[in-house]
DOBAKOL-274663 format. One record per residue (C-alpha): residue in one letter; z, x, y; residue number from 0. Coordinates in Angstrom, 1 decimal. Each point is the difference from the previous one (the first is absolute). Example, Ala and Ser with C-alpha at 12.3 -4.5 7.8 and 13.67 -1.06 7.14 Angstrom:
<sites>
residuo;Z;X;Y;num
A;7.8;12.3;-4.5;0 .
S;-0.7;1.4;3.4;1 .
</sites>
This chain:
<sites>
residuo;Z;X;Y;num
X;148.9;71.1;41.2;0 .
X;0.1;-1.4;-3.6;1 .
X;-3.6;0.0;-1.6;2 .
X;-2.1;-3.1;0.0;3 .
X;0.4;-2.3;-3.4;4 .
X;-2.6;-0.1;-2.7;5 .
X;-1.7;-3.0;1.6;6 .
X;-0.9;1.8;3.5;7 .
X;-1.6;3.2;-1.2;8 .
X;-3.5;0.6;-0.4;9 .
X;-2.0;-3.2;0.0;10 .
X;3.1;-2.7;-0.8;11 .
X;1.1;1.3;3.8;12 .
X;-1.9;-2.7;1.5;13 .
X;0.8;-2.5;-2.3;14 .
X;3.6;0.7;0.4;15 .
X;0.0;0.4;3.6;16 .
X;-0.9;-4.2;0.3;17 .
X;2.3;-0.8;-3.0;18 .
X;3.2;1.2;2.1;19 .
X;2.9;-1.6;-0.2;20 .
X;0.4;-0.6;3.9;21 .
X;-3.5;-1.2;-0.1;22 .
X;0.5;-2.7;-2.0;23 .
X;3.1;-1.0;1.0;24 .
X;-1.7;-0.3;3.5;25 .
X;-2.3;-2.7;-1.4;26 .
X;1.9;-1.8;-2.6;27 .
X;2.3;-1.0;3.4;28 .
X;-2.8;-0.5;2.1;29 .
X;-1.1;-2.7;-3.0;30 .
X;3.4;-1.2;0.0;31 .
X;-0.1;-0.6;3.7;32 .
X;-3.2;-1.9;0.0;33 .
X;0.7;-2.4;-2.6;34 .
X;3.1;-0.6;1.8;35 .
X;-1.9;-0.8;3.4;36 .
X;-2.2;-1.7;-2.3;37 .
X;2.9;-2.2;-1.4;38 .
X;0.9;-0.9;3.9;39 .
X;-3.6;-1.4;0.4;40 .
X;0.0;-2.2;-2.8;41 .
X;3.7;-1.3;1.2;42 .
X;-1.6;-0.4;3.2;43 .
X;-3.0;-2.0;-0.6;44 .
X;2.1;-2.6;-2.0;45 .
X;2.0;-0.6;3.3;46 .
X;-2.9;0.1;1.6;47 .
X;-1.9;-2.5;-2.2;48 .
X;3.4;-2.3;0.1;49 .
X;-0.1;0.2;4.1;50 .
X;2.6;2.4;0.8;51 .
X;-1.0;2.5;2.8;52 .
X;2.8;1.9;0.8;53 .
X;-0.7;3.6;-0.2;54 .
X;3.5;1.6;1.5;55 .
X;2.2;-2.2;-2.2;56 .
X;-2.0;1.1;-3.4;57 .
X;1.3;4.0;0.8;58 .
X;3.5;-1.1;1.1;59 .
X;1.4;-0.2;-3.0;60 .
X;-1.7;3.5;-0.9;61 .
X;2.2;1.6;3.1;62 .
X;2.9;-1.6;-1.0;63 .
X;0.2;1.3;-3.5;64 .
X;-0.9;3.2;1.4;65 .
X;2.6;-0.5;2.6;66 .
X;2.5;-0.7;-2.7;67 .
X;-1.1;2.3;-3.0;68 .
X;-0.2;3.3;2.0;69 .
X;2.0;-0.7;2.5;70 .
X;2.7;-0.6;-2.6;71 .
X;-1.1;3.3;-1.5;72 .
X;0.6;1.7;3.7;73 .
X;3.3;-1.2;0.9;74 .
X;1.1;1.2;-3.8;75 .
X;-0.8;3.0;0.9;76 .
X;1.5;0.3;3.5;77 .
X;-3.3;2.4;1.2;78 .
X;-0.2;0.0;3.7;79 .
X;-3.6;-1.0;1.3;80 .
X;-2.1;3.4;-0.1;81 .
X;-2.9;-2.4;2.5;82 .
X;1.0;-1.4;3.4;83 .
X;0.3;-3.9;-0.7;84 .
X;-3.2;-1.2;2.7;85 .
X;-2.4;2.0;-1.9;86 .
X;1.2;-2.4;-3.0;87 .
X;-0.7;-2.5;2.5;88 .
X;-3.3;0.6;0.8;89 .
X;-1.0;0.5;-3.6;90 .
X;1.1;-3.4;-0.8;91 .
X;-1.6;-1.6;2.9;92 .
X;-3.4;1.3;-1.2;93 .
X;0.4;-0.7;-3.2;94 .
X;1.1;-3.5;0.7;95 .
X;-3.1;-0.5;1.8;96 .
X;-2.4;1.5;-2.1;97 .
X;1.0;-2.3;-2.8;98 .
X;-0.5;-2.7;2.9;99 .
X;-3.0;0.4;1.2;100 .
X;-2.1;0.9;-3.0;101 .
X;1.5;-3.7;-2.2;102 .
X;-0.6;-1.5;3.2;103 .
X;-3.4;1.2;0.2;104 .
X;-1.2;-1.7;-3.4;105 .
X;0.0;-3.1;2.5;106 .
X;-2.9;0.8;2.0;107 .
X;-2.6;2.3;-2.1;108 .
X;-1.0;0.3;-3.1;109 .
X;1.5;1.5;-3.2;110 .
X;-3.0;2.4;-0.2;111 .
X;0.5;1.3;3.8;112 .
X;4.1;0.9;-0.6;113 .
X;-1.0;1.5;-2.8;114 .
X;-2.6;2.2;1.7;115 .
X;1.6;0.8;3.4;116 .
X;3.9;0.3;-2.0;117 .
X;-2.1;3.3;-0.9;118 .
X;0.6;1.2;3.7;119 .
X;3.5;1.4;-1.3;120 .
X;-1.7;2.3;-1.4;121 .
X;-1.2;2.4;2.6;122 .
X;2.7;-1.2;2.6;123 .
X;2.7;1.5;-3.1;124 .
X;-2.8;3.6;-0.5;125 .
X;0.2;0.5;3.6;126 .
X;3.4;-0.7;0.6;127 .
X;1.4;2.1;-2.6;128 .
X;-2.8;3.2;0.9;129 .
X;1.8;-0.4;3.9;130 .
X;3.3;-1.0;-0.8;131 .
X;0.8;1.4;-3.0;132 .
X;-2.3;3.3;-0.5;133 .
X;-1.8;-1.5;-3.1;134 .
X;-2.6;2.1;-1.2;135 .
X;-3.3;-1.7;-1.0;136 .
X;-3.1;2.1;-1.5;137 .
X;-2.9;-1.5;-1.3;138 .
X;0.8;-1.4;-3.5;139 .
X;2.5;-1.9;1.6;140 .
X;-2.5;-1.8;2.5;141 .
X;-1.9;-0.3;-3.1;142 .
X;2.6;-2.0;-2.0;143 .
X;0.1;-2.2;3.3;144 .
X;-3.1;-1.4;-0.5;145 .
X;-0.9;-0.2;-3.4;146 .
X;3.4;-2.5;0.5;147 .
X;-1.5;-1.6;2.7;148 .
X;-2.9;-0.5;-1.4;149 .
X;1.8;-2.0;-3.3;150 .
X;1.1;-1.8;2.7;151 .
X;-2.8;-1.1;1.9;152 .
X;-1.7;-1.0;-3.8;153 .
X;2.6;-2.6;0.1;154 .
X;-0.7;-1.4;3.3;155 .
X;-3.9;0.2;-1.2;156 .
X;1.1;-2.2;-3.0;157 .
X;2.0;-2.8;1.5;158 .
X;-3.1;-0.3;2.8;159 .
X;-2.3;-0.4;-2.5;160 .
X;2.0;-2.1;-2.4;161 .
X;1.6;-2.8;2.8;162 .
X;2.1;1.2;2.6;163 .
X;-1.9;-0.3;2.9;164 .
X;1.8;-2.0;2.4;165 .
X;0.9;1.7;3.6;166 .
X;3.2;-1.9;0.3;167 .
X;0.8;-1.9;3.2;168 .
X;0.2;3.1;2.5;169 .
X;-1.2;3.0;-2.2;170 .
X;0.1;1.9;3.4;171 .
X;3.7;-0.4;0.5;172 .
X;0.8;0.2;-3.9;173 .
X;-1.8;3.1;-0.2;174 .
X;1.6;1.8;3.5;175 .
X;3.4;-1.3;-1.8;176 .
X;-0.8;1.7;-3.6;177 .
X;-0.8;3.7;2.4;178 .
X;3.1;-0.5;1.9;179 .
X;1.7;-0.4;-3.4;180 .
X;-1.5;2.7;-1.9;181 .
X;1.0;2.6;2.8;182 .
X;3.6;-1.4;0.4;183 .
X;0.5;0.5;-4.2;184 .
X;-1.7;3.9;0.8;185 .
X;2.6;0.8;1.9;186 .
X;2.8;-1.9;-2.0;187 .
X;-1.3;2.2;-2.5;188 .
X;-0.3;2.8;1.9;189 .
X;3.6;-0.2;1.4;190 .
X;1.8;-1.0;-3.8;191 .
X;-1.9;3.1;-1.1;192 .
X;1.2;2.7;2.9;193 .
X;3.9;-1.6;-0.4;194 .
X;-0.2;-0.4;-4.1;195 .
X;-1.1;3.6;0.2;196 .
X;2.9;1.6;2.5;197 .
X;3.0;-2.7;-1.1;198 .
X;0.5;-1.7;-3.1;199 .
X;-1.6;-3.3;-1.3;200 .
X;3.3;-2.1;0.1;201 .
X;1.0;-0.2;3.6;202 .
X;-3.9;-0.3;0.5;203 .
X;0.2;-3.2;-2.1;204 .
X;3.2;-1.2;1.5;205 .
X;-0.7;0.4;3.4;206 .
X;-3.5;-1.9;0.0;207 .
X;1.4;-2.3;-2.0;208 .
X;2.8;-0.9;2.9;209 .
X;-2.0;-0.1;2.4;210 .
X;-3.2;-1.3;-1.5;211 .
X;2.5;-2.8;-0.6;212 .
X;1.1;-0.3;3.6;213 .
X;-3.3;-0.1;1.2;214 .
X;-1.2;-2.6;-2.4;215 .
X;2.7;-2.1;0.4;216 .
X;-1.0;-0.1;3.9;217 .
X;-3.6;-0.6;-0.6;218 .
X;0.8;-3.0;-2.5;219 .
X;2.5;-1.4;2.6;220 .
X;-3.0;-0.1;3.0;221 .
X;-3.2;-0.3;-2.0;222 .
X;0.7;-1.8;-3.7;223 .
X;2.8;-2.4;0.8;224 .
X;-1.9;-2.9;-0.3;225 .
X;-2.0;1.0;-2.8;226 .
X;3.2;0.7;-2.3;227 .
X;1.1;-3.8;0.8;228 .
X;-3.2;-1.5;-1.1;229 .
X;0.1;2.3;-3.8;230 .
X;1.2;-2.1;-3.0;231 .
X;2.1;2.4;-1.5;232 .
X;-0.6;-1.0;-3.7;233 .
X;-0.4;2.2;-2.6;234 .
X;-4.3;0.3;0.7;235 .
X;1.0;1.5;3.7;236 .
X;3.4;2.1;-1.2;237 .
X;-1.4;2.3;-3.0;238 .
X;-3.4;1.2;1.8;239 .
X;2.7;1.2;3.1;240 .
X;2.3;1.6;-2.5;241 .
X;-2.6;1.7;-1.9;242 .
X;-1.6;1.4;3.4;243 .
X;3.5;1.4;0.9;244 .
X;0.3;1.7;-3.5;245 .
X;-3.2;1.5;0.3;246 .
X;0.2;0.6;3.5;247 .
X;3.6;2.2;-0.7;248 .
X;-1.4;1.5;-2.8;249 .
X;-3.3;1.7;1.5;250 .
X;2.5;0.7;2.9;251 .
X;2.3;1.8;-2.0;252 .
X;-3.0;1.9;-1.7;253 .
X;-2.0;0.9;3.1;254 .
X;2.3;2.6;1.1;255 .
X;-0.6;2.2;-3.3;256 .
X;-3.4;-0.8;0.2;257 .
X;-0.4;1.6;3.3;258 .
X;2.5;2.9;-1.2;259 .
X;-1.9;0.8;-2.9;260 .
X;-3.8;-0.1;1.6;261 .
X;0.2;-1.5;3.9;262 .
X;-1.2;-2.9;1.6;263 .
X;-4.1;0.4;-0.7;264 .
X;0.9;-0.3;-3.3;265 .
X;2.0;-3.0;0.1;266 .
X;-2.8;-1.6;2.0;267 .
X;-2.3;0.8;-1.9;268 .
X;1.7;-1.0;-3.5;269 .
X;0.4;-3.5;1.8;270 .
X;-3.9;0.0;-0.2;271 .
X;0.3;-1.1;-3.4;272 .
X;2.3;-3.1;0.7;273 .
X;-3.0;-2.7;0.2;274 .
X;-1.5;1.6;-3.3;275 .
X;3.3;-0.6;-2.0;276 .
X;-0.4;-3.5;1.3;277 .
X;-3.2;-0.2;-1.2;278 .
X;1.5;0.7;-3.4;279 .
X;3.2;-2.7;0.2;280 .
X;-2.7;-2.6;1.0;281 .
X;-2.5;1.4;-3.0;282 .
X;3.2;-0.1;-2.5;283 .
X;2.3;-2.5;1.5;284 .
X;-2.4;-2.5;1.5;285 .
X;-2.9;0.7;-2.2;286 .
X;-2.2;0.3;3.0;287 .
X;-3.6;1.5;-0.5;288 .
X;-0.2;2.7;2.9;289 .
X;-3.4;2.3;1.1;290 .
X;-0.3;2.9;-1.7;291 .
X;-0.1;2.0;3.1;292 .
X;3.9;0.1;-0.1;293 .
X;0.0;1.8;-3.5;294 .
X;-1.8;2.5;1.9;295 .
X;1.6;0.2;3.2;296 .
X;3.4;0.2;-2.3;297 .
X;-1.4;3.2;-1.8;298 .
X;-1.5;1.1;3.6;299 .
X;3.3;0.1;1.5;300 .
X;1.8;1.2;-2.9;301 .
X;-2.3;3.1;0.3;302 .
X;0.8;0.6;3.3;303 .
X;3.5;-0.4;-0.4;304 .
X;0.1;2.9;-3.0;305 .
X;-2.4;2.1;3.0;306 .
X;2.7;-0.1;2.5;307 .
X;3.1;0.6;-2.1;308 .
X;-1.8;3.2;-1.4;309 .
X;2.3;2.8;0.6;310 .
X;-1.1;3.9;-0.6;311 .
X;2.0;2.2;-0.8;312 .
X;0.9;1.4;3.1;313 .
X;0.9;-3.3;1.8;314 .
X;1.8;-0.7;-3.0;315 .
X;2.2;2.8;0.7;316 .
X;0.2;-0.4;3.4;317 .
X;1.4;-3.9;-0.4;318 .
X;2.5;1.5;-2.5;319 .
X;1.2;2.5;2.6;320 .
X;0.0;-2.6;3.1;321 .
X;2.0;-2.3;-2.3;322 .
X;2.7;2.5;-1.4;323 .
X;0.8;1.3;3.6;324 .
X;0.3;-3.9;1.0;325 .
X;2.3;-0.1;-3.2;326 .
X;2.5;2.4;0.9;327 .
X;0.2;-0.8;3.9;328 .
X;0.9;-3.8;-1.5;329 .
X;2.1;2.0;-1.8;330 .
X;1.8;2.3;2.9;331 .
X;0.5;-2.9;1.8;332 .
X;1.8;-2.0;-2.9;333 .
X;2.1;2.6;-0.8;334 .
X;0.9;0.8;3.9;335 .
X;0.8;-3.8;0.6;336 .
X;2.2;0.0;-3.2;337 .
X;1.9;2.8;1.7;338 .
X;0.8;-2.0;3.2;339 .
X;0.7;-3.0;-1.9;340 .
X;3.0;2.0;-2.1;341 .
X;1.5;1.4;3.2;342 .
X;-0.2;-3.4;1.4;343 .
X;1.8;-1.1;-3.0;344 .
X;2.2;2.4;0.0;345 .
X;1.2;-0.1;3.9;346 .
X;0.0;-3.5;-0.6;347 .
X;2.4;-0.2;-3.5;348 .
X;2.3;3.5;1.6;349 .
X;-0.2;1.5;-3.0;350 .
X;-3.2;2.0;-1.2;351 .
X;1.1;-1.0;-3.8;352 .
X;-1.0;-3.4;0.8;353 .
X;-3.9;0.5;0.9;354 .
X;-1.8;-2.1;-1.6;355 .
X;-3.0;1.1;-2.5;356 .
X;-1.1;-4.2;-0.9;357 .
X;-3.0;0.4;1.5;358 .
X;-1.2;3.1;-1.9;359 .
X;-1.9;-0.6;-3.4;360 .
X;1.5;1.2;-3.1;361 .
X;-2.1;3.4;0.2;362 .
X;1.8;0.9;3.0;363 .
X;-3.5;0.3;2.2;364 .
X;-0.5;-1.9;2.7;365 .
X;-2.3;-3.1;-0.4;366 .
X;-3.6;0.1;0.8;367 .
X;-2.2;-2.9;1.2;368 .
</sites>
């Protein structure tokens, strides 16, 4: 093993050990993710304040241009399926609900109570990853938990005591819908992070994209028909659904890394920060005064963040280890699917000088995902 740089010997060790490049990485995308969730609110609460509810139709776009984007990539590529199709299926079912669900929930409870019970993800995603997926949890980790969930709960403090304190219309329903949600995006997450991990991010993408699709398109047929008649499609209702979508396939197409990189508690917990960056558009943008509470719940759950992504040296390694040995079986299996596709070609054309080598880069190596 090489010897540690300047920076990690002696006392810079520490110091160097939470400036790795992996580390930050990890939270610049986590940032990126939750300004992007952050956008889709915004978009959302102009259709909502323009009297559009219609939660499915918003993420049909996003599927489509998944649908479309990746799935182009996938049939370019002519890779068979390494996932059985239904478990595609069932992702996009969940997911499609979970999006559902928790909009549909801002109907009967109050913005401070989805904002408090949407936290539920949280321990449904630790415990489903420590059963599921073997993830390892000591204490710091726990530790990172709550300091986040604690910037959290500042906010919630904050809008109580500055003027959000209505129930809503049936805060008992809203809030059962907001826990059924929050468990259905844990194990969306849960799921995208066990197949992201073992396939490849593309047909991932593509095939919850087809399928997220499908299932929209049925939903919108039995539940929103009437809805979409009554819109005014002017420009006011059009660019607040297109902007959702771009966001929407944006954080989609991020998420995957995201949960490559550092897992699902880490996504979830970088999504924390989404009503604080919104603090700051409606500080800068709207010129809002807000409570001063949030500039502390912001720096709270940045803290936390920075807690949780703290890697020794030892897991560091580790991570490094689990990720090259994921590398090269990505790799094995490129290389072994190349191979049938050149006899394929070759029995096909009856003449082994006409395989075909189109599909490998200019390096000669297989692609990797």
């Amino acid at each position: 093993m090489a010897p540690p740089p300047e920076g990690e010997r002696g006392g810079g060790g520490c110091r160097a050990r939470w400036l790795r490049r992996e580390v930050l990485l990890a939270l610049a995308l986590g940032q990126l993710v939750s300004l992007l969730i952050t956008s889709t609110g915004f978009s959302s609460s102009e259709l909502a304040r323009r009297g559009i509810n219609a939660p499915t139709s918003q993420s049909l776009l996003n599927y489509i241009l998944l649908a479309l984007v990746y799935g182009g990539i996938l049939l370019y590529r002519r890779q068979p399926l390494t996932t059985k199709w239904y478990y595609y299926l069932i992702l996009g079912i969940i997911d499609v609900e979970a999006n559902y669900i928790v909009v549909k929930s801002y109907q009967y409870t109050s913005l401070t109570s989805v904002m408090l019970l949407d936290c539920w993800s949280i321990p449904c995603v630790i415990v489903l990853t420590w059963i599921f997926l073997k993830t390892k949890y000591g204490f710091r980790k726990f530790f990172g938990v709550g300091v986040c969930v604690a910037g959290l709960i500042l906010v919630v403090f904050s809008d109580v005591h500055a003027s959000d304190r209505a129930k809503g219309p049936k805060p008992l329903k809203g809030d059962l819908l907001v826990i059924v949600g929050s468990m259905l995006y844990a194990c969306s997450n849960v799921t995208e992070e066990y197949l992201v991990k073992k396939n490849n991010r593309i047909e991932l993408m593509a095939m919850l994209g087809i399928f997220g699709a499908v299932i929209s398109g049925i939903q919108i047929s039995i539940l929103e028909r009437e809805e979409l008649h009554s819109i005014k499609w002017n420009a006011g209702a059009v660019f607040p659904f297109i902007g959702f979508a771009l966001a929407m396939f944006l954080f989609y197409s991020t998420v995957p890394t995201v949960l490559k990189i550092c897992g699902a508690t880490m996504l979830n917990l970088s999504l924390l920060t989404s009503d604080m960056w919104a603090v700051l558009i409606r500080i800068f943008a709207y010129h809002e005064k807000v409570d001063w509470m949030y500039f502390v719940a912001f720096a709270c759950t940045a803290g936390g963040l920075l807690v949780y992504s703290y890697r020794s040296s030892k897991e560091a390694d580790d991570t490094a280890q689990v990720t090259g040995a994921s590398d090269e079986q990505s790799r094995v299996g490129d290389e072994e699917s190349g191979i049938q596709n050149q006899v394929r070609s070759s029995f096909a054309g009856g003449n082994d000088d006409q395989v075909s080598y189109k599909e490998l880069p200019s390096n000669g190596s297989p692609s990797k995902n």
